[in-house]
C-alpha positions in Angstrom: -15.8 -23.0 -14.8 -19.2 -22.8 -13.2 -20.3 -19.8 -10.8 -20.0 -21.9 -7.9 -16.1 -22.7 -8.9 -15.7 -19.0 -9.8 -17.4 -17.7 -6.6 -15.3 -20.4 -4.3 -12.3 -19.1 -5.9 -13.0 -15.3 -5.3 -13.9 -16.0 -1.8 -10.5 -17.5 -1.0 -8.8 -14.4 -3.1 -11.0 -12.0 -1.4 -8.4 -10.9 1.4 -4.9 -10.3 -0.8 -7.4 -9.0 -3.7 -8.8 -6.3 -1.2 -5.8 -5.3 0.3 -4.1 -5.4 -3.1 -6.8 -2.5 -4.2 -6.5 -0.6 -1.1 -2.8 -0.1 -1.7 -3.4 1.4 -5.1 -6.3 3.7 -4.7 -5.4 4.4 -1.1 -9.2 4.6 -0.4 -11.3 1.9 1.3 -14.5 2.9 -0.4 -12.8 2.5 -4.2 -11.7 -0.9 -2.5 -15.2 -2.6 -1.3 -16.4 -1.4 -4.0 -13.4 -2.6 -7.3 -14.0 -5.7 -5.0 -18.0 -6.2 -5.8 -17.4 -5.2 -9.1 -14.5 -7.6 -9.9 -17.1 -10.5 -8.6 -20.1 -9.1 -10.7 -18.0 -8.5 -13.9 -16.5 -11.9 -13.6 -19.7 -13.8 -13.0 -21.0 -12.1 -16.0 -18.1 -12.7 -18.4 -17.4 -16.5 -17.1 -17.7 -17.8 -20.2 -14.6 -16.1 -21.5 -12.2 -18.0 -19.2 -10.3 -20.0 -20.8 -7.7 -21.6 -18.4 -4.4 -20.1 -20.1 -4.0 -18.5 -16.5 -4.7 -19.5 -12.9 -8.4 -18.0 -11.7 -6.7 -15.7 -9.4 -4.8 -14.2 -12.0 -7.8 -14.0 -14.2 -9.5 -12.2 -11.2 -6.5 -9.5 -10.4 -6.4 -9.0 -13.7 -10.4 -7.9 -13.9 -9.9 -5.8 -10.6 -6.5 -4.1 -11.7 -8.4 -2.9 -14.7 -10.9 -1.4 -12.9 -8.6 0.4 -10.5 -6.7 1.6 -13.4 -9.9 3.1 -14.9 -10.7 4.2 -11.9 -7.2 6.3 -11.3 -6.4 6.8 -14.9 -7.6 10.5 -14.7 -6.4 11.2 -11.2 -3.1 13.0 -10.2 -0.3 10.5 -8.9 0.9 11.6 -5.3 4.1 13.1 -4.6 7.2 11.5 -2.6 6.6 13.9 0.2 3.3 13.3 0.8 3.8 12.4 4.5 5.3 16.2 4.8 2.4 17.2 3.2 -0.7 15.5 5.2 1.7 16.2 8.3 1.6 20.0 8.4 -2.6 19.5 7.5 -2.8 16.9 10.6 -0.8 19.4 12.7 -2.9 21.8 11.9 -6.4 20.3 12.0 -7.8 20.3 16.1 -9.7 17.8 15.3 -7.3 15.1 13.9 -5.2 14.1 16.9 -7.9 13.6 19.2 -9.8 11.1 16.8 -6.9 9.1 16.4 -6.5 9.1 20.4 -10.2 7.9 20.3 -9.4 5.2 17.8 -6.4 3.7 19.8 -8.4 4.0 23.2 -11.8 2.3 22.1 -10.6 -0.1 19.5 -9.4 -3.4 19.0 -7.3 -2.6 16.1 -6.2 0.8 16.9 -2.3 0.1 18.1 0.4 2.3 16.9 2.9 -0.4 15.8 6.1 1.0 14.1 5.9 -2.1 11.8 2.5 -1.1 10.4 3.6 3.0 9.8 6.2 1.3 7.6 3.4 -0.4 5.7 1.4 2.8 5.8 4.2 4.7 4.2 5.2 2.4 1.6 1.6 2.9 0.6 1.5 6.4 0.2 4.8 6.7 -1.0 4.2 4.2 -3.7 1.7 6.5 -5.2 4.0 8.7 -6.5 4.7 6.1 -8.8 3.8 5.7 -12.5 0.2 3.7 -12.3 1.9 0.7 -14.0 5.2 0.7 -12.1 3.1 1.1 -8.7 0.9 -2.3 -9.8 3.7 -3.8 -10.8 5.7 -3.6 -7.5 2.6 -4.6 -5.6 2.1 -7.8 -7.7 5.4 -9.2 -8.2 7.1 -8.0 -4.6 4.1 -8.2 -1.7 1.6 -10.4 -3.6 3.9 -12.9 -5.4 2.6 -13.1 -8.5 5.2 -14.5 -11.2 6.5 -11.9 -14.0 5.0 -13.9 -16.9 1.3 -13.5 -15.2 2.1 -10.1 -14.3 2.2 -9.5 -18.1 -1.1 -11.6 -18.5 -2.9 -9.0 -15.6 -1.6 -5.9 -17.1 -1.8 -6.8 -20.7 2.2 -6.2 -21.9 5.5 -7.9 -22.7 7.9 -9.9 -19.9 10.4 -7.0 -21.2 8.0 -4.2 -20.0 7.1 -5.5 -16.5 10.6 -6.4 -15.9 11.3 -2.5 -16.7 8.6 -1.5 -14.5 10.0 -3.8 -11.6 13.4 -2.3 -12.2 12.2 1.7 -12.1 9.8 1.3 -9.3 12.4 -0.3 -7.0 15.4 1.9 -7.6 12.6 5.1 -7.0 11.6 3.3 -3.8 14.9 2.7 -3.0 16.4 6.6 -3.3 13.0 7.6 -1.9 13.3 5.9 1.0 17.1 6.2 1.2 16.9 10.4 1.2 13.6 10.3 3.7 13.4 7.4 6.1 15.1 7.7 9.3 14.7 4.0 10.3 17.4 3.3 7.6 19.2 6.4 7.2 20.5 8.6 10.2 20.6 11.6 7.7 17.0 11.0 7.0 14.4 13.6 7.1 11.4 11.8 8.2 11.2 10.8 12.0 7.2 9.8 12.2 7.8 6.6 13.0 9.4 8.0 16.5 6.9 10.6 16.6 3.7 9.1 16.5 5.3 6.4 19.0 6.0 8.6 21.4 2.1 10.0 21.0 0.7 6.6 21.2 3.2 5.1 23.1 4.7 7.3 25.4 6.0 4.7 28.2 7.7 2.4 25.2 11.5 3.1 24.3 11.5 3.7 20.5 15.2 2.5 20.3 14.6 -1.1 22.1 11.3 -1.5 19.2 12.6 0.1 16.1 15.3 -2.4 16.8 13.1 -5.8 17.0 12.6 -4.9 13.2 14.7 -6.7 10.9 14.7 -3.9 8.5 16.1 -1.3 11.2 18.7 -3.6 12.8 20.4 -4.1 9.5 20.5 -0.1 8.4 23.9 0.4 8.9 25.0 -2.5 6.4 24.6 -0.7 2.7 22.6 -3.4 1.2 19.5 -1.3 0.0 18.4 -3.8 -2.2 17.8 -5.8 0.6 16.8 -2.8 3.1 13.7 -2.3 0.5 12.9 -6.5 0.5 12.7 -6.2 4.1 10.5 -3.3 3.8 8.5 -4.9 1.1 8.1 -8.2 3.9 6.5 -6.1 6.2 3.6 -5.0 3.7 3.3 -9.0 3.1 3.1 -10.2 6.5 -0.2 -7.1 7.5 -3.7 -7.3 6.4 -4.4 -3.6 6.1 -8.2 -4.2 7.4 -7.5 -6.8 9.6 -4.0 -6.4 11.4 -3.2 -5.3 15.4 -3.6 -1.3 13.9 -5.6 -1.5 10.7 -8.1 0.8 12.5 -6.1 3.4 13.1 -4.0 3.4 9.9 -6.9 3.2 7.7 -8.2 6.4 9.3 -4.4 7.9 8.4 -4.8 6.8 4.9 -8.0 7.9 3.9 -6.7 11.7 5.6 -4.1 11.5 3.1 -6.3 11.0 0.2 -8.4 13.8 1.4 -5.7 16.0 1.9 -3.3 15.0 -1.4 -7.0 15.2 -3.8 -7.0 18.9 -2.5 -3.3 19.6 -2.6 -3.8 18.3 -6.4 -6.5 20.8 -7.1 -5.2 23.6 -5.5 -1.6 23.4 -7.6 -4.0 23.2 -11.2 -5.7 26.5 -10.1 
């Protein structure tokens, strides 16, 4: 493979490979910046590929090391997280009125209910195990096959189907015990909140219910609730999508907020 192939190839893996990092670190500095590095550590150890996997792979599997050195030594975040940043937002005069600011000058600064879902099957996932969290990620929003799963994290088929197995049956009672959207007895209602914020005029019943995920709450099937929650984080580009802008600015809050909360519980 020459550079121009290798650099070609990046380019078109650029977006999902982005994204992809964002979604584990939760920060979009650590995200530009696994991305550069991925291209840099690639062009320098070209020689070394060998075409037993697809380029793509070869580059997910360069950047997922990277973002695993990179949070090896930090402190997973817990389930509650959005409880958590909540009661900091609530209580920070300065955090409301720069989201207001975001939605009122920017072009990608909608509240869409769709695109909280994504947010919070971001932070959520982050109170996964490192390798469960990757593994969702890969296999279930960026489609990557099991047996190069085990070729980007460097185990056995057996392991990555374990991880797959543990990190969806977590999300599953997670989500289940928190998220009103699916579960009337559920104790988060942001999604409602923050709409009726951002979207005062707009009936949160008639939009909750133009989501697939929603409509289909009351049937039982939370195997397939968590798919159609899963679908949402593969149809948005979290930098590029109608409310990137304003989500973004949510997420890195969190990471501020859940590096101190860390901190403070090792004192």
């Amino acid at each position: 493979m020459t550079i121009e192939q290798l650099t070609s190839e990046f380019e078109l893996a650029r977006p999902q490979l982005k994204s992809y990092i964002l979604r584990i670190t939760a920060s979009i500095e650590d995200a530009e910046d696994i991305v550069q590095d991925s291209f840099i550590k690639a062009a320098q150890k070209i020689y070394t590929f060998q075409h037993k996997s697809s380029v793509k792979t070869w580059i997910f599997t360069i950047a997922s090391n990277l973002a695993k050195d990179n949070l090896r030594a930090k402190k997973r975040w817990t389930e509650n997280v959005n409880d958590i940043c909540k009661s900091e937002a609530l209580a920070n005069p300065n955090y409301l009125p720069e989201l207001v600011q975001i939605q009122q000058t920017s072009l990608h600064g909608q509240f869409e209910i769709k695109e909280h879902i994504s947010f919070c099957l971001t932070c959520i996932s982050k109170s996964l195990p490192l390798e469960q969290q990757i593994c969702m990620l890969l296999k279930e929003v960026y489609e990557f096959k099991v047996l190069e799963i085990t070729q980007i994290l460097d185990t056995s088929e057996a392991m990555v189907k374990y991880y797959l197995h543990k990190s969806r049956a977590k999300m599953i009672s997670v989500f289940d015990g928190r998220c009103a959207l699916i579960n009337k007895e559920g104790v988060c209602h942001q999604c409602s909140e923050l709409n009726g914020i951002f979207n005062p005029k707009q009936n949160f019943e008639v939009e909750k219910n133009k989501i697939e995920m929603a409509k289909l709450a009351d049937n039982g099937d939370k195997e397939n609730l968590l798919d159609l929650r899963l679908q949402i984080l593969r149809d948005i580009d979290p930098f590029c999508s109608n409310g990137s802008e304003l989500q973004l600015h949510h997420l890195e809050f969190n990471k501020k907020i859940m590096e101190n909360y860390s901190e403070k519980k090792e004192e």
